[in-house]
C-alpha positions as CSV (number, residue, x, y, z in Angstrom):
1,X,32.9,-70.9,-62.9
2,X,29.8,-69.4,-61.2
3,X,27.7,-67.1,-62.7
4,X,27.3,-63.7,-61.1
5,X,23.4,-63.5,-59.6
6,X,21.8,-59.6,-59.6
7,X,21.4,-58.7,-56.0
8,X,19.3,-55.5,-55.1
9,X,22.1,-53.9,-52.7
10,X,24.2,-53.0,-56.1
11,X,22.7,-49.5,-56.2
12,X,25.5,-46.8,-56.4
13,X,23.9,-44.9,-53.3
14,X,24.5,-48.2,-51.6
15,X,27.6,-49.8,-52.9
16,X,29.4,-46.1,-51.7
17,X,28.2,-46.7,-47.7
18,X,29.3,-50.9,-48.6
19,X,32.6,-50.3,-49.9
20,X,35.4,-48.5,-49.6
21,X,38.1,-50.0,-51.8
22,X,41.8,-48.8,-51.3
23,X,43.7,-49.4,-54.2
24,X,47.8,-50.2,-53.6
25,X,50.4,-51.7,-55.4
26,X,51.7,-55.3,-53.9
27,X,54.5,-54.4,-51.3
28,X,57.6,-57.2,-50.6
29,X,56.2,-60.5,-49.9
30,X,56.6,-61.6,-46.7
31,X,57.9,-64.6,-45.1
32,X,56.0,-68.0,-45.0
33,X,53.9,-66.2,-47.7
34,X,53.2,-66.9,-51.0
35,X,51.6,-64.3,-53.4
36,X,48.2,-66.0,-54.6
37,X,46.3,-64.6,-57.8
38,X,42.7,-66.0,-58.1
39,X,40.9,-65.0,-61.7
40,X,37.1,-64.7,-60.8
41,X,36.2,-63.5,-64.5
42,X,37.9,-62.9,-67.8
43,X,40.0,-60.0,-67.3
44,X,39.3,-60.0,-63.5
45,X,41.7,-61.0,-60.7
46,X,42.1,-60.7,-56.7
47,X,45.4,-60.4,-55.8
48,X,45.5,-62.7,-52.1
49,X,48.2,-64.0,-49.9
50,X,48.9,-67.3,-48.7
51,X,50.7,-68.1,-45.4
52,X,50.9,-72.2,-45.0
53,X,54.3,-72.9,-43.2
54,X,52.5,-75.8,-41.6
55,X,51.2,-78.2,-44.3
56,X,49.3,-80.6,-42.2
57,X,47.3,-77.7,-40.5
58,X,43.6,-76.6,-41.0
59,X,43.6,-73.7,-43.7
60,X,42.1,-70.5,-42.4
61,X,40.3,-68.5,-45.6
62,X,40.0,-65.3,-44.5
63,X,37.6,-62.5,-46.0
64,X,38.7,-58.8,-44.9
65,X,36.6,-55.5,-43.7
66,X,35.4,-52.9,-46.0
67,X,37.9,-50.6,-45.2
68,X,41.2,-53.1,-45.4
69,X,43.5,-54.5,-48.0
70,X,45.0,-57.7,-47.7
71,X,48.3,-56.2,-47.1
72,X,46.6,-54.6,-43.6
73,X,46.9,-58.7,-42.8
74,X,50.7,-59.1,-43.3
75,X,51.4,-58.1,-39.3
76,X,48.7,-60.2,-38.2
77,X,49.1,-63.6,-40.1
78,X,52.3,-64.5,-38.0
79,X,50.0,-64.7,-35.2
80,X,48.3,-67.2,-36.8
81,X,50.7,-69.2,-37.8
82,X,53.0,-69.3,-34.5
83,X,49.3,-71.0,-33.6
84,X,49.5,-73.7,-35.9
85,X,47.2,-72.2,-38.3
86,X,47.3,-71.8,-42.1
87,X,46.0,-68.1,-43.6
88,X,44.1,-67.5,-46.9
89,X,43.8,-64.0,-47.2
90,X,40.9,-62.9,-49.4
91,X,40.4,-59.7,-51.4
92,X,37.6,-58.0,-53.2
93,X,37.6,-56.1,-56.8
94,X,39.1,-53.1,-56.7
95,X,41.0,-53.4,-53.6
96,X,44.7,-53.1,-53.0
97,X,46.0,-54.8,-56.2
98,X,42.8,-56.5,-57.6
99,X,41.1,-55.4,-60.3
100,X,37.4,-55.0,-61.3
101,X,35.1,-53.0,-59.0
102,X,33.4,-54.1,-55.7
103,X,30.0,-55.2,-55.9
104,X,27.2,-57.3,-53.7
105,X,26.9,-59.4,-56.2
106,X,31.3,-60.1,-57.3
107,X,31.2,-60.6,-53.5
108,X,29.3,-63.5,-54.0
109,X,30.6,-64.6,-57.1
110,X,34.4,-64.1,-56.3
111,X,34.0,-66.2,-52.4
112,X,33.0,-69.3,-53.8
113,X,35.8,-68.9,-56.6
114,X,38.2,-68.2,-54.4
115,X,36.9,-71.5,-52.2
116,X,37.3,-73.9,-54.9
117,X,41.0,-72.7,-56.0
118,X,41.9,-72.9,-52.7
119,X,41.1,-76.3,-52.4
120,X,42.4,-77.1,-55.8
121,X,45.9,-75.5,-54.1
122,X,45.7,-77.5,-51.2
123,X,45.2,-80.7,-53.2
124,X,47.7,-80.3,-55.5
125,X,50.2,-79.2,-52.9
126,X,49.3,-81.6,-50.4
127,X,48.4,-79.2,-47.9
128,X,45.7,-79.9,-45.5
129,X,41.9,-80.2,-46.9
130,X,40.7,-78.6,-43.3
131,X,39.3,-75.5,-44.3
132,X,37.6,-72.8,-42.3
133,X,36.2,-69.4,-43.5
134,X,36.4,-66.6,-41.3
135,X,35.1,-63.0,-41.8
136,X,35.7,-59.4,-40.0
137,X,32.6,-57.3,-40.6
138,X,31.8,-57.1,-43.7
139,X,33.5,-60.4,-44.4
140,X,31.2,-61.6,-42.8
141,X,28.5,-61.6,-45.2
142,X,31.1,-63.9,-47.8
143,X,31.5,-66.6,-44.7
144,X,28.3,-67.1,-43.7
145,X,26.6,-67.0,-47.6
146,X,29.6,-69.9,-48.0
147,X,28.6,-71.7,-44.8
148,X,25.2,-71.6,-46.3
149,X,25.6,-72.4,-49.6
150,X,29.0,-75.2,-49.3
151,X,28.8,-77.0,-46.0
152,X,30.3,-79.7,-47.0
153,X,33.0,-78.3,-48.3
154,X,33.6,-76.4,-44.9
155,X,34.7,-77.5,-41.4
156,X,33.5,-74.3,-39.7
157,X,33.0,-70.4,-39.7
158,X,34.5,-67.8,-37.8
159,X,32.7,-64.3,-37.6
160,X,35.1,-61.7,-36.4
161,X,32.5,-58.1,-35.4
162,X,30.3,-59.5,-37.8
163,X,26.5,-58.1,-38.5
164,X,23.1,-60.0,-38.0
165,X,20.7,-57.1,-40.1
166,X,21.9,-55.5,-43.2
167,X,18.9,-52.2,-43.0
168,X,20.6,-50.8,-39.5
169,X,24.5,-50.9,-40.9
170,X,23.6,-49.0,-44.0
171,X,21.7,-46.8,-42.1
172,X,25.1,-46.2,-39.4
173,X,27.2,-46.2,-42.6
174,X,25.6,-43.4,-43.9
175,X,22.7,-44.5,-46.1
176,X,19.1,-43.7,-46.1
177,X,16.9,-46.7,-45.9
178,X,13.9,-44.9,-44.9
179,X,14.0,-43.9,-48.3
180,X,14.1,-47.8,-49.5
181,X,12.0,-50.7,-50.5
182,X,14.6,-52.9,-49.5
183,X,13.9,-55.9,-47.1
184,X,16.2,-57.9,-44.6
185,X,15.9,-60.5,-47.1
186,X,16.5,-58.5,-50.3
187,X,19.8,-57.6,-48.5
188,X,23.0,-59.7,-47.0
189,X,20.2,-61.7,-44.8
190,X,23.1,-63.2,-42.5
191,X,20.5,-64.1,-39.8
192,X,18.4,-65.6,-42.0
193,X,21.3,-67.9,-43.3
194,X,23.2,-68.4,-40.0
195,X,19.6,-70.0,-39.2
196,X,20.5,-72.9,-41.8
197,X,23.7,-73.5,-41.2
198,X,24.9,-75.9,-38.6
199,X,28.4,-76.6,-39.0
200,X,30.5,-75.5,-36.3
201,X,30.6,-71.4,-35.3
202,X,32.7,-69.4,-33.3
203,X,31.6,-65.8,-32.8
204,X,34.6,-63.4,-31.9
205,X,32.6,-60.0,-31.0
206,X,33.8,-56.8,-29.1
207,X,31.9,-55.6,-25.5
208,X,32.1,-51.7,-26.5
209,X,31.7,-52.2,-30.6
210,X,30.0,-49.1,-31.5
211,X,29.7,-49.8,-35.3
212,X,28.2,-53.3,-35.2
213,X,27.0,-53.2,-31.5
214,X,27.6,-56.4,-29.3
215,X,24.0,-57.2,-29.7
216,X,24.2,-58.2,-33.2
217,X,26.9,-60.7,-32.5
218,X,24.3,-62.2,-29.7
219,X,21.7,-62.1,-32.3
220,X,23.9,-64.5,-34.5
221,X,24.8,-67.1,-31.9
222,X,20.9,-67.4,-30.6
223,X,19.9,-67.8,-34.2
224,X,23.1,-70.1,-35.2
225,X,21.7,-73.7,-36.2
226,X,25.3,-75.5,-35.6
227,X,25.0,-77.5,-32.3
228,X,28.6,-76.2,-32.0
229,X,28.6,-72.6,-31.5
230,X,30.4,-70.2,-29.3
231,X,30.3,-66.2,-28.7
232,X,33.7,-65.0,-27.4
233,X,33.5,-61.3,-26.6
234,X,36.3,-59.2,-25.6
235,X,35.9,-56.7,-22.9
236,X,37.0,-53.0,-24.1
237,X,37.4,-53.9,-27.6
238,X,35.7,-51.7,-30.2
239,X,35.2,-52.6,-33.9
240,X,38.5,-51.6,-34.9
241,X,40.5,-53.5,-32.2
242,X,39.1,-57.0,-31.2
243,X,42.8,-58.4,-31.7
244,X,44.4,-55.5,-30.0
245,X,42.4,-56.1,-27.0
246,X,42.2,-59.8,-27.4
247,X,46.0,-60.0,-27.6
248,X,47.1,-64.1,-27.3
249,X,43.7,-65.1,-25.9
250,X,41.9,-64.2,-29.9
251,X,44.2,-66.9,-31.5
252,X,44.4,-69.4,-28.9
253,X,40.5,-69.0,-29.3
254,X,40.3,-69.5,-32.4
255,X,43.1,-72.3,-32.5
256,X,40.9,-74.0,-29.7
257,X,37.9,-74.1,-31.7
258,X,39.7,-75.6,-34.8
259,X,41.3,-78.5,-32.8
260,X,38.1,-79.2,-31.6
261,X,36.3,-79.4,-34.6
262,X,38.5,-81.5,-36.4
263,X,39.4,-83.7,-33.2
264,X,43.0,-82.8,-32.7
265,X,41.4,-81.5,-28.9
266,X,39.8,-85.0,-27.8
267,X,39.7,-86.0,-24.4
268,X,41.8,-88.9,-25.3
269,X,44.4,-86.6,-27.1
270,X,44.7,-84.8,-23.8
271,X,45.2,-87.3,-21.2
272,X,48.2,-89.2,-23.7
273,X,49.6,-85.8,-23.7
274,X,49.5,-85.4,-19.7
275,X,50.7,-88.8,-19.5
276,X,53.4,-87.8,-21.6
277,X,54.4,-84.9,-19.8
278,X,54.1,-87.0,-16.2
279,X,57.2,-89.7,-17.5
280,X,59.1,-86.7,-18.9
């Protein structure tokens, strides 16, 4: 198990305008779902969902906002599997029913643990090995650090209203950097990583987010290293309703991207399947 690495964001003053952990007791499973502890120290455990109806499907592992719980997903993970995709959702310490308490540095620590028993799952199940990370805001931060630091492991990210600087959030979420020593690089640093990472990217970004503004999003798709990349934005959405706004057109997005990356969109694929339809 990895070990967890000091980072210089984990000052109270700053983990307060970071986090915002909701703790909640773990309602009725739903369907297709399967209740998924992960331990990501002695004594510490996320408690995550798993929703894999389809078992030859890429695996979606998805890392939540600051403000969310995993149960916040249970509406929205039927969406993703009516399109033919698999949902891992993520929690932090100290939210909904996970113990521990949030940090920069768990954050870290606990990604890359939960990335490895998810594949061990998948394995042992024999569930697809196709896995994709994908981050809403502050999730953000875990998929790109894991794009960064396992590509191989990785098909491709998906940043949903994720952030390029760390200095300007803080400073919207309420904390003082003029006050600070602290350094782009001392902090999250997604731009800096996005800049080493080329496995495939899909951006998912709203046109009227006030929190992250759209420019941020831009920022991370200019600076992306993957030869695959794309920024889908979605007029009239704010930070708080991307999907709302998005409606069929965010899954079929983000189903698109995932066939193309792992070839089940080729140009062959499609003509057999027009030629298909035509002798129907």
């Amino acid at each position: 198990m990895p070990k967890l690495i000091p980072s210089k964001l984990d000052k109270p003053e700053i983990l307060a305008a970071i986090f915002h952990p909701q703790a909640e007791a773990p309602n009725d499973t739903p369907p297709s779902c399967e209740e998924f502890e992960v331990q990501v120290e002695e004594g510490v455990s996320l408690g995550c969902r798993f929703f894999h109806p389809h078992p030859t499907s890429p695996v979606i592992v998805y890392f939540h906002g600051n403000g969310e719980t995993v149960s916040d997903y249970d509406q929205i993970a039927p969406h993703f599997l009516e399109a033919g995709l698999n949902l891992f959702v993520a929690s932090y310490r100290g939210y909904g029913w996970s113990s521990g308490e949030p940090s920069v540095a768990a954050l870290y620590h606990d990604s890359a643990v939960v990335l490895e028993r998810v594949k061990e799952f998948c394995r042992a199940g024999e569930l697809s090995d196709e896995l994709f990370i994908m981050g809403r805001s502050l999730g953000s931060a875990a998929s790109i650090d894991l794009g960064y630091r396992f590509p191989e492991q990785i098909k491709g990210i998906i940043i949903d209203s994720g952030f390029a600087n760390t200095l300007p959030l803080a400073a919207r979420l309420g904390y003082n950097v003029s006050d600070s020593d602290l350094r782009e690089e001392d902090c999250f640093n997604n731009l800096g990583k996005i800049k080493e990472i080329e496995i495939p990217t899909l951006i998912l970004h709203g046109a009227e987010d006030q929190l992250i503004p759209l420019n941020e999003a831009v920022k991370l798709q200019a600076e992306s290293g993957a030869k695959t990349k794309q920024l889908f934005v979605v007029p009239g959405a704010d930070h708080n309703s991307l999907i709302l706004r998005g409606g069929v057109t965010y899954f079929e997005t983000i189903k698109s991207f995932t066939d193309i990356v792992t070839g089940r969109n080729t140009w062959r694929q499609r003509r057999k399947k027009f030629k298909d339809q035509e002798h129907k």
